[in-house]
C-alpha positions as CSV (number, residue, x, y, z in Angstrom):
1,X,42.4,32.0,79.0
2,X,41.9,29.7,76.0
3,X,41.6,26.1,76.9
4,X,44.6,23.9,75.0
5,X,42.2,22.6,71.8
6,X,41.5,26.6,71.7
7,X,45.0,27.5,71.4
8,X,45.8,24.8,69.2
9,X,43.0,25.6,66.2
10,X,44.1,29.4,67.0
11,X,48.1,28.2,65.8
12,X,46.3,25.9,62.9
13,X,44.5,29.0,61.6
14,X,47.5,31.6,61.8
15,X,49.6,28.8,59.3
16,X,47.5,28.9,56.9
17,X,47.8,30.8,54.2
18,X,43.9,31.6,53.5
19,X,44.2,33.0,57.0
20,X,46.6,35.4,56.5
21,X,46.4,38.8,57.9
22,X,47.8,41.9,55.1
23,X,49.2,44.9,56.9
24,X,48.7,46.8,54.2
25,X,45.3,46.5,53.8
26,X,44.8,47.6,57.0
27,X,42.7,51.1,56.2
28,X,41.0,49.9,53.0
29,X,37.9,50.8,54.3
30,X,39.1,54.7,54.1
31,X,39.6,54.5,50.4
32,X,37.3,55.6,47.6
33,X,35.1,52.6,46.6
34,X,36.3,52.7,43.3
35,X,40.2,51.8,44.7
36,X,38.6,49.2,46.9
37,X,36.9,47.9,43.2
38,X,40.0,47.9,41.8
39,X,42.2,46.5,44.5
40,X,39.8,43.6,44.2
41,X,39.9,43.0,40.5
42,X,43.5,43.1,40.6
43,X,43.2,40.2,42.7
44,X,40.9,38.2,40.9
45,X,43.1,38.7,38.6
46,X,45.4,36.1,40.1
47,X,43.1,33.4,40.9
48,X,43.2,31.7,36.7
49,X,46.9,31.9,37.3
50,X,46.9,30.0,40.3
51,X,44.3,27.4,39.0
52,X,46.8,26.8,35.5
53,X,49.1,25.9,38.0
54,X,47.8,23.0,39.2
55,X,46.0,21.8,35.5
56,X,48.3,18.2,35.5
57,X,46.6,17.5,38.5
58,X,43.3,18.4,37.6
59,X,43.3,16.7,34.4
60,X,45.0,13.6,36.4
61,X,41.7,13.9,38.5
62,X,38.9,13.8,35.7
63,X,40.5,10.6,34.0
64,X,40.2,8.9,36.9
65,X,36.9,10.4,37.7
66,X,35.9,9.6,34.0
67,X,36.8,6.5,34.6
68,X,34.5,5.2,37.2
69,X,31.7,7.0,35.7
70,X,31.8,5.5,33.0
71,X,31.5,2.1,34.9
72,X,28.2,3.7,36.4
73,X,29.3,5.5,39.3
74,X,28.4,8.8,41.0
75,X,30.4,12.2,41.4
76,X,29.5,13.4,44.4
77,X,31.1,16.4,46.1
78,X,31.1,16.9,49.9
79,X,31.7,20.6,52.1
80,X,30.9,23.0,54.5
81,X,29.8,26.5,54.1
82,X,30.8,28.7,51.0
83,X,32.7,25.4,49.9
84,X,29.0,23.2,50.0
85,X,27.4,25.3,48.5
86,X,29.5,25.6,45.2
87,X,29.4,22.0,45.0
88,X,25.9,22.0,45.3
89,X,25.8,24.6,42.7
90,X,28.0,22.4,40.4
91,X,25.7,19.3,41.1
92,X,22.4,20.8,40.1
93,X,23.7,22.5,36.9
94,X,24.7,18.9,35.5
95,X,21.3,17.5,34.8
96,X,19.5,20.6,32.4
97,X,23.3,21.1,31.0
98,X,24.1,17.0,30.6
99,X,20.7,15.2,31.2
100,X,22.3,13.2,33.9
101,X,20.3,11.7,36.3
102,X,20.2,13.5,39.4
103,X,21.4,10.7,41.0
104,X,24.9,10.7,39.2
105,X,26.3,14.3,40.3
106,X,25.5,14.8,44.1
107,X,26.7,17.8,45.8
108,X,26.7,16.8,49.8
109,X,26.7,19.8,52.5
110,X,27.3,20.2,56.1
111,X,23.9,20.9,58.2
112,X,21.7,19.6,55.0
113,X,19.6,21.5,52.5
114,X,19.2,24.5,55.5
115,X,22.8,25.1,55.6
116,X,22.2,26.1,51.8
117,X,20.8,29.6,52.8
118,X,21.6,30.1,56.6
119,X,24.8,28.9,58.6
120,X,24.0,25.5,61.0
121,X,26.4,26.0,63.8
122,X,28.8,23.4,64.1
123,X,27.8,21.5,61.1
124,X,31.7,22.0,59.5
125,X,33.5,20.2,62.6
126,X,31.8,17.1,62.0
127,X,33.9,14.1,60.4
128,X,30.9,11.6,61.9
129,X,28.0,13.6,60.3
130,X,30.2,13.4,56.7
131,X,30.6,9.4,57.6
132,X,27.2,9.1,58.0
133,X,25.7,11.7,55.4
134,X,28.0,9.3,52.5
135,X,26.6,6.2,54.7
136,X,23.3,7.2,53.5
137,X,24.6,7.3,49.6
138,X,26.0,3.9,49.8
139,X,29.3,5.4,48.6
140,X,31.5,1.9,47.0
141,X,34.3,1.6,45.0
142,X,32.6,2.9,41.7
143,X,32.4,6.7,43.3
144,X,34.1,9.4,43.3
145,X,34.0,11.8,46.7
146,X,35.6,15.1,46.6
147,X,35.9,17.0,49.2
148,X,35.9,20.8,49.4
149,X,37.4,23.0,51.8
150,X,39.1,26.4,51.5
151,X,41.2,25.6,54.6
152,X,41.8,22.1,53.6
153,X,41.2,21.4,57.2
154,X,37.6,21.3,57.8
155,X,36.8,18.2,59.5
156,X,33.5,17.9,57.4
157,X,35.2,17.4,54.1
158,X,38.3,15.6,55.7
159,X,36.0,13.3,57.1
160,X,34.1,12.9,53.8
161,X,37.2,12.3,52.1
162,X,38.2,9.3,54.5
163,X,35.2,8.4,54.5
164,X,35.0,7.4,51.0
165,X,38.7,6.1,50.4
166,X,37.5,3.5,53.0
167,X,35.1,2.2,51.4
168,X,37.3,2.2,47.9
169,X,35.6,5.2,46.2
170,X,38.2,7.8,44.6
171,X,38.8,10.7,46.5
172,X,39.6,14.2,45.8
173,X,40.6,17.1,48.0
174,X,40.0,20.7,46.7
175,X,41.8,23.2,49.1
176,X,43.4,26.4,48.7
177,X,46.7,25.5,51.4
178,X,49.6,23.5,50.3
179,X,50.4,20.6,51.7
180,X,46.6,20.2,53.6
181,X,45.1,17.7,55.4
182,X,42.6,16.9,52.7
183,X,45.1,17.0,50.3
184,X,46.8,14.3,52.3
185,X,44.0,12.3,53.2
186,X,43.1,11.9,48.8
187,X,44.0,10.2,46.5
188,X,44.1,13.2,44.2
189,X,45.2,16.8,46.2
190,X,44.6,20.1,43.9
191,X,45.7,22.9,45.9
192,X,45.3,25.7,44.6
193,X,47.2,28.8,46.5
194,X,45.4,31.9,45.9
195,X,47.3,33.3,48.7
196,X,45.8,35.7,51.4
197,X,42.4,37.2,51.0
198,X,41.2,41.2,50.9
199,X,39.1,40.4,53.8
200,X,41.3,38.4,56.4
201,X,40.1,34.7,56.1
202,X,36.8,35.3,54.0
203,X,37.3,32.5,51.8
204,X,34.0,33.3,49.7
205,X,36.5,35.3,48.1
206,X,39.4,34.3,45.9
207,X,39.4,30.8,46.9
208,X,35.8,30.6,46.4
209,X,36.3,31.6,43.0
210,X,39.0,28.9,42.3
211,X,37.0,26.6,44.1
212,X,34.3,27.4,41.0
213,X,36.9,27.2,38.5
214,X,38.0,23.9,39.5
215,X,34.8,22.7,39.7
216,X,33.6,23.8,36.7
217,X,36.5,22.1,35.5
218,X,36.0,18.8,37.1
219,X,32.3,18.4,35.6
220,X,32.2,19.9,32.6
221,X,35.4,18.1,31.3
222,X,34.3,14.6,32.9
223,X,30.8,15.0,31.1
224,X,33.3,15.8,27.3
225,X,34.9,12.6,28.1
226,X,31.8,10.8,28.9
227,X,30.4,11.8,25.1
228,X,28.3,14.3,26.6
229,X,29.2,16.8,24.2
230,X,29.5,17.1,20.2
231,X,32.4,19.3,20.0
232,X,31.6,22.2,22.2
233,X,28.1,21.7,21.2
234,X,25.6,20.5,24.2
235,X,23.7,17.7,22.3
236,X,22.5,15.6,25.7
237,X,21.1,19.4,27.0
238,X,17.7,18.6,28.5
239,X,15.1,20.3,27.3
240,X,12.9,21.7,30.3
241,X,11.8,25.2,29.4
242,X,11.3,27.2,26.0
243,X,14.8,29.1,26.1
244,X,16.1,25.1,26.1
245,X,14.0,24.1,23.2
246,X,15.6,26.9,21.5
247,X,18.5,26.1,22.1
248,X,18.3,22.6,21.2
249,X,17.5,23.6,17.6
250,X,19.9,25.7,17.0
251,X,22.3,22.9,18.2
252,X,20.8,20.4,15.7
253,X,21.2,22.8,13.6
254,X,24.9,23.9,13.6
255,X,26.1,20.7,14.2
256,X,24.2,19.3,10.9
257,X,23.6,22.2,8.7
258,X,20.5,21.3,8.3
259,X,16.7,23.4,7.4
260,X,14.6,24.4,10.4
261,X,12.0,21.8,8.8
262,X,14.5,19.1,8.3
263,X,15.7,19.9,12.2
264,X,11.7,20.2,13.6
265,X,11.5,16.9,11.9
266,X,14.3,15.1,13.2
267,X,13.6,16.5,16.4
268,X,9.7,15.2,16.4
269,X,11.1,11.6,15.3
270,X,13.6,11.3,18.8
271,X,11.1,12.6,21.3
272,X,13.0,15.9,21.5
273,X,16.2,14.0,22.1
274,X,19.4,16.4,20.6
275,X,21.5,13.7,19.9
276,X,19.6,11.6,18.3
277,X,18.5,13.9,16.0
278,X,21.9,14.8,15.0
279,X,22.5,11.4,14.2
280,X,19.1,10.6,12.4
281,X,20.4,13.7,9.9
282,X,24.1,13.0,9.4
283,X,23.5,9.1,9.9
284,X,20.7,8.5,7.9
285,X,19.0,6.4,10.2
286,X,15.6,6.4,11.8
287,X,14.9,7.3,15.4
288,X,14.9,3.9,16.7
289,X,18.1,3.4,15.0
290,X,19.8,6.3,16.5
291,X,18.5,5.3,19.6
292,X,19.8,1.8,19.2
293,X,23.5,2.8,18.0
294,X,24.1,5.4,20.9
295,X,22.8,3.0,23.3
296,X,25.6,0.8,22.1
297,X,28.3,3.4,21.8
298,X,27.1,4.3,25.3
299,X,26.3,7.3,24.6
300,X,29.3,8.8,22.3
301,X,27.8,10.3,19.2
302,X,31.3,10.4,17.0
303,X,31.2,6.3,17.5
304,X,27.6,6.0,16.9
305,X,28.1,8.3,13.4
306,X,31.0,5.9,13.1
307,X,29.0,2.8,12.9
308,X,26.4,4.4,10.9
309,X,28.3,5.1,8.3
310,X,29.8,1.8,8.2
311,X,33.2,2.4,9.3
């Protein structure tokens, strides 16, 4: 017989919808793997719709987020499983694509670096282990936590969440259930309903792919606000490998116009720096002076371009 707190979790899992059982999948696994393919796509399908739904919110969530980063603070998400991982994922794409510091965009996960590759048992049902995992970060009032959690009851992320609003950061609670306990525990709730998954309760699934969506979301668009871009042009891309050198002059290139001499050039005088470069062609400035005018705009090239030019 299950013991009470069994029973319970089994009644918390049945309600929600990313634990939904579908009858009539019931014999998928006798169909021919191309109806299984497309039974899946056609779900995907779903999951953009689902995420436009909840865009006021998410938008709501990056000015804030914006916000504080742009005070100095740290965007740091926090989960458990499938849910960790993306926001490690998300974390460690920021510094190549954005040349943050890898201190700004921290992606948090249950069990530690192991539970990036293989399951640690238990990890997930911890809100002390998230208490003391953002203990460790020194998470204040200049942060923003969100937490991450298909369910939008894992005690990890829950706990991460609470965690953080405590000590003043801004909270943010990605789940896939209306009306979750993340969601409630935040001071920002996207929930976004995907509805039941192909495989009952595999969450890697269409809620991991909104999970992605909103995530991508969450960075990329923080980072446009923060000046990290030049249109959709990646001028603060760091420049680690040859593929990224590349690319860094063909963006000083199309955003200027300018010769592949006159863009080696530019590029020589800033250290390699893309935005600099941009603004020591269309500004007319030196390198030190581009240096000196973004540093003042804090990093925004259209206000730095502005000053240069006078206005």
């Amino acid at each position: 017989m299950d013991s009470p707190a069994h029973a319970a979790l089994r009644a918390e899992l049945a309600a929600l919808t990313t634990e939904a059982f579908r009858p009539e999948l019931a014999d998928i696994d006798r169909l021919p793997t191309l109806d299984i393919a497309r039974i899946m796509n056609g779900e995907d399908a779903g999951v953009p719709t689902a995420v436009a739904a909840r865009l006021p919110e998410i938008a709501a969530a990056i000015d804030a987020t914006a916000a504080r980063m742009a005070r100095g603070g740290r965007l740091v998400y926090a989960g458990a499983g499938t849910a960790g991982r993306l926001g490690v994922l998300d974390a460690s794409e920021c510094p190549p694509t954005f040349n943050t510091d890898p201190s700004q965009v921290i992606g948090v996960i249950a069990g530690g670096a192991t539970a990036l590759v293989t399951a640690v048992e238990g990890a997930e049902d911890s809100r002390e282990l998230a208490a003391d995992d953002l203990a460790a970060l020194g998470i204040g009032p200049a942060d923003t936590v969100v937490g991450v959690s298909a369910s939008g009851r894992t005690p990890y992320a829950v706990g991460a969440v609470e965690h953080a609003r405590a000590a003043g950061a801004l909270t943010i609670g990605l789940s896939c259930n209306a009306g979750s306990p993340l969601g409630l525990a935040a001071d920002h709730a996207i929930e976004v309903v995907v509805g039941p998954e192909l495989l009952t309760g595999s969450t890697r699934l269409k809620a991991g792919t909104a999970q992605k969506l909103v995530l991508n979301m969450l960075s990329t668009i923080t980072m446009i606000r923060l000046g990290k871009t030049y249109g959709n042009l990646m001028v603060d891309v760091r420049a680690t490998n040859e593929k990224l050198r590349a690319r860094s002059r063909q963006i000083v290139a199309l955003a200027t116009g300018a010769s592949e001499q006159e863009t080696e050039a530019a590029l020589a005088q800033t250290g390699g720096e893309v935005k600099n470069a941009i603004l020591v062609i269309l500004g007319g400035v030196d390198g030190p002076t581009a240096a000196r005018l973004l540093e003042e705009s804090a990093g925004h090239l259209r206000t730095a371009l502005r000053t240069a030019a006078g206005d």
